[in-house]
N, C-alpha and C positions, 0 to 999 in steps of 0.2 A: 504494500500500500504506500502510496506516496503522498508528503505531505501538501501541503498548498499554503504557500508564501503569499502575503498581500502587504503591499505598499502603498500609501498614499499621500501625493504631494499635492502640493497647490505653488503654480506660481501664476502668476502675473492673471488673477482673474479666471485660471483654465485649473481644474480636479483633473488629476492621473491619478488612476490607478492601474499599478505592477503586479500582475501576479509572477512568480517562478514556481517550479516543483523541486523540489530536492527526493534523493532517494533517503529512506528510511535507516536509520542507526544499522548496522552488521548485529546480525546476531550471532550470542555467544554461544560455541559453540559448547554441547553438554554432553559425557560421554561418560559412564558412569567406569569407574578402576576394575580393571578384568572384566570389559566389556568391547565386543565391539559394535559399531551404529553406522548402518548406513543410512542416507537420508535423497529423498528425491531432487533437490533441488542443489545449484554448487551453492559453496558454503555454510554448509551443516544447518541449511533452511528447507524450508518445505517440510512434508511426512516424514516424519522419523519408521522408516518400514524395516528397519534391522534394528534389535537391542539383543544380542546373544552373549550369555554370560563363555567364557575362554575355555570349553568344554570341547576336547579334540574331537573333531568328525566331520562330518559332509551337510551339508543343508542346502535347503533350496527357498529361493525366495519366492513368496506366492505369489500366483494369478496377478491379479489389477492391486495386487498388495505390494509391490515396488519391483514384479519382473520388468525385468528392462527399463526402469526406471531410475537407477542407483547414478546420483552425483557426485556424492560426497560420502567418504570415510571416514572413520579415525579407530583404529585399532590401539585401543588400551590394553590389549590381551597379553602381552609378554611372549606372542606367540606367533607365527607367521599365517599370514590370511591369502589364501591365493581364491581370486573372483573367475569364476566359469563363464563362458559368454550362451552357456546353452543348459538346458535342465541336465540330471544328471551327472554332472561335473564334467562334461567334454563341452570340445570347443574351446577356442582363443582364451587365453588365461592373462592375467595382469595381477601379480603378488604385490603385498603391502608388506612392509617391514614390521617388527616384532618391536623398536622405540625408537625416540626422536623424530627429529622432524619427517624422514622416512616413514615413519608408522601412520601419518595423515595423507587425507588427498581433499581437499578443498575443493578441486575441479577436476572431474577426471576426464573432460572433454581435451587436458592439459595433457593426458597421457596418453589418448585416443582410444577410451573407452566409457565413454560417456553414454549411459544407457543402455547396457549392452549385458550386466550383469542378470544372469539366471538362477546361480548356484553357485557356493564357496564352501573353501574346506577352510577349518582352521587346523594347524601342523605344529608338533613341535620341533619340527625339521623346515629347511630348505629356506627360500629366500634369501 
């Protein structure tokens, strides 16, 4: 949502008014410790469609519940997260790191895989 700025001057006998838009504050992004979140939209906006506690195994992201919809990660899990681009865990893959700045993706249309996630493992191997 964006806000709506108003200005109003007067000179010389004539009212202006300015309007501008500004885009709204970033939100913070919130990813709970030994969690990982994916979210639909970049920058950890939009649906939060993943909150999966760091529990090794294979999952799949639901239907119209954030399949192929996933922008934004952040891997709190201490554990390495590889994204499937197709149910069942095949298809094109793109790993997130286990910490640091590596373990986020903010935009992953950045990595060229923007919407494109089906299914993820979390590992406590590899990447």
């Amino acid at each position: 949502m964006r806000r709506l700025h108003k200005a109003l001057a007067v000179t010389g006998g004539l009212t202006v008014l300015a309007l501008g838009l500004s885009a709204p504050p970033a939100q913070a992004a919130s990813c709970r410790s030994g969690y990982v979140c994916m979210w639909e939209d970049p920058n950890y906006s939009g649906s939060l469609y993943v909150e999966q506690p760091n529990q090794n195994g294979r999952y799949e992201i639901d239907g119209f519940n954030g399949d192929n919809e996933i922008s934004s990660v952040i891997n709190n899990t201490g554990k390495c997260i590889v994204l499937h681009a197709n149910d069942g865990w095949t298809g094109r893959t793109h790993s997130i790191q286990k910490s640091g700045s590596a373990s986020q993706r903010p935009n992953l249309q950045l990595n060229g895989y923007d919407n494109e996630a089906e299914s993820y493992g979390i590992h406590n191997t590899g990447c």
